[in-house]
C-alpha positions in Angstrom: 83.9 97.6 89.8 81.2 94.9 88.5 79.3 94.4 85.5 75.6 94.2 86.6 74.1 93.0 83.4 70.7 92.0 85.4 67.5 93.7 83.9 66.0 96.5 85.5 62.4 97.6 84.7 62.4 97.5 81.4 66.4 98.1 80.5 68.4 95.5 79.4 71.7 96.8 79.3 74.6 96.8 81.2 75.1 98.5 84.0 78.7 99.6 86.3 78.7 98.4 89.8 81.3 100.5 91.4 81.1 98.7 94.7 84.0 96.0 94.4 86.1 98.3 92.7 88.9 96.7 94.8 87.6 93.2 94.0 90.8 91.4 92.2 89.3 88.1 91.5 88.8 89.5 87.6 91.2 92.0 86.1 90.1 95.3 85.8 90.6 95.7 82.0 88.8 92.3 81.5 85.6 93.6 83.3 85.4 96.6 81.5 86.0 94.6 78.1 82.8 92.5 79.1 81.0 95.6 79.5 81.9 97.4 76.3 81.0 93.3 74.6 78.1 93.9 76.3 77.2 97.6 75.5 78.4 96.6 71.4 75.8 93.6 71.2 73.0 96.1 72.8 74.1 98.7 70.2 73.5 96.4 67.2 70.1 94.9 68.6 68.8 98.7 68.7 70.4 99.5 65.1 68.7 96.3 63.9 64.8 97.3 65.7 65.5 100.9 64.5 65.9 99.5 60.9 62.9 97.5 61.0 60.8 100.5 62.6 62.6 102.2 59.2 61.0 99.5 56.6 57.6 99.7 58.4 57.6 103.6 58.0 58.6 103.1 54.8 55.9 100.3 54.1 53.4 102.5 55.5 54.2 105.4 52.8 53.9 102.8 50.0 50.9 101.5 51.4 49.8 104.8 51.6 50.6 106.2 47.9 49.5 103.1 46.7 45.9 104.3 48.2 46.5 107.7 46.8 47.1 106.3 42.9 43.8 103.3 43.6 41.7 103.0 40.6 39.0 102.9 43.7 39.7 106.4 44.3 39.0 107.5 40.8 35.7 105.7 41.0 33.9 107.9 43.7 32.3 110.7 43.8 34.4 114.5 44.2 33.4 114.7 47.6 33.9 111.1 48.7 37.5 111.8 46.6 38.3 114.7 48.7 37.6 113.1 51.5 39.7 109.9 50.9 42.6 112.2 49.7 42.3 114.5 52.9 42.1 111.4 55.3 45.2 110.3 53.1 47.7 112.9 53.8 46.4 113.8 57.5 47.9 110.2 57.8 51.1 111.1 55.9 51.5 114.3 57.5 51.2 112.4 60.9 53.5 109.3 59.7 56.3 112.0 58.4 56.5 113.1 62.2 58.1 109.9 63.3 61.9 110.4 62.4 63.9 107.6 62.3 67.6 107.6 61.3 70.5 104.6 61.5 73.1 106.7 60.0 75.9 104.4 57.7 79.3 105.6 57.7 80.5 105.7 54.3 83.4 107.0 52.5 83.2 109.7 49.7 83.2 106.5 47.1 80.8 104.6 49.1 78.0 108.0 49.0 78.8 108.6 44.8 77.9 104.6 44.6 74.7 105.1 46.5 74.2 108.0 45.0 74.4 106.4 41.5 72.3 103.3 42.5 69.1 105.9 44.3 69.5 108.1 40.9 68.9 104.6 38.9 66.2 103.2 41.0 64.3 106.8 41.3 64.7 106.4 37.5 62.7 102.8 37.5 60.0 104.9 39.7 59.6 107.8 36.8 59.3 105.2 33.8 56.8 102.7 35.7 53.9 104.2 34.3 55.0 104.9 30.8 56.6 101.4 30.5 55.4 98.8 33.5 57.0 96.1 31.2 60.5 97.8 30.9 60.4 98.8 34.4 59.6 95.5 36.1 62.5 94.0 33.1 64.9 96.4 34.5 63.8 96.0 38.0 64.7 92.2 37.5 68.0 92.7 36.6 68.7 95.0 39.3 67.9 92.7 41.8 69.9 90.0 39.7 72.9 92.6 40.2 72.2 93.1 44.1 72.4 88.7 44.2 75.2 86.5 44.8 73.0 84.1 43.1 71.4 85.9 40.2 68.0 85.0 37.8 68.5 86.4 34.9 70.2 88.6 33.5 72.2 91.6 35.7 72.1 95.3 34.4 76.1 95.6 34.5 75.4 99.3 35.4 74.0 98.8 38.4 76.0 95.9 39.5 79.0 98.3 39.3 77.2 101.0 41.5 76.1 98.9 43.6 79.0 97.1 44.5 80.4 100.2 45.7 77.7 100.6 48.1 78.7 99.4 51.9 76.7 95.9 52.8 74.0 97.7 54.7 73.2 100.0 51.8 73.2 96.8 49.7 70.8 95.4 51.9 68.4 98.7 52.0 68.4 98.6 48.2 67.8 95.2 47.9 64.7 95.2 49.9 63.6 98.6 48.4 63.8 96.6 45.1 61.8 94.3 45.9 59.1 96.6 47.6 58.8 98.0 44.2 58.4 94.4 42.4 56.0 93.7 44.7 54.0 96.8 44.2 54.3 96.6 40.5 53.0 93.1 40.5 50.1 93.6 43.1 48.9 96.8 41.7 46.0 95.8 39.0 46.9 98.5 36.3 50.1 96.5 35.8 48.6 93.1 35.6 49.4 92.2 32.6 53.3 92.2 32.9 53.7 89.5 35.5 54.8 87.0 33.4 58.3 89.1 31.9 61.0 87.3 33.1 64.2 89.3 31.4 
């Protein structure tokens, strides 16, 4: 038995060649170990492009709600509005079809810390209009909690929950963090807090 690793139309993985099963030149075991290397690396590479696909979907419903709360929108007409709001959620609707899922095994400590953290950040989300100056403070020191490396000052909190977290989770909150910084400083109704540093 062989390890055909060559690429056929469009598959890149590993394949079992039964047809030297006899062949003794390479242990058994140690051909079946290069497989299963070579299965694990092809696992990852599609963990890390289904991730990605994840943040674009993601990006695309920010994108997309950012549209839907546009001080453009309030400036047309009700039937231009209804029009820009229907074209809006015929997208959504369509973009909610593509499921994606990289599932993280966690422990029952590991889900109450991610838990925690999604109940803090969701909280960030809720106070942005009220308080766009608080938020983007607090959103500051969350990201100074999720850093090895951290500006400013850490919410203590959230560096607690967070650590909790496994490292992929750390990573997804991390970069949903800063998704929201960067809406809060690109969207024109919070303008005038880009200069908080906490």
């Amino acid at each position: 038995m062989d390890v055909d690793s060559s690429i056929s139309e469009g598959n890149d993985l590993p394949e079992i060649d039964d047809s030297n099963v006899y062949d003794s030149s390479v242990p058994p075991k140690d051909r079946l170990l290069n497989l299963l290397d070579k299965v694990e690396a092809a696992v990852e590479r599609l963990r890390k492009e289904a991730l990605k696909l994840e943040e674009e979907k993601d990006t695309l419903f920010t994108t997309l709600d950012s549209i839907r709360n546009s001080e453009l929108v309030n400036l047309l007409a009700e039937n231009d509005r209804d029009d820009i709001t229907r074209y809006t959620e015929r997208i959504c609707n369509r973009c909610m079809t593509v499921e994606i899922m990289v599932r993280t095994n966690r422990d029952k400590v590991q889900e109450d810390a991610l838990h925690q953290v999604n109940l803090l950040i969701d909280g960030l989300v809720v106070n942005l209009r009220g308080d766009p100056s608080g938020t983007k403070i607090r959103c500051l020191s969350y990201m100074a909690a999720c850093s090895s490396y951290p500006q400013g000052l850490s919410d203590k909190n959230f560096e607690s929950a967070i650590l909790g977290c496994t490292l992929d989770d750390q990573k997804r909150v991390r970069k949903r963090l800063q998704g929201l910084l960067e809406y809060i400083n690109r969207e024109p109704k919070f303008s005038g807090i880009e200069d908080v540093m906490p």
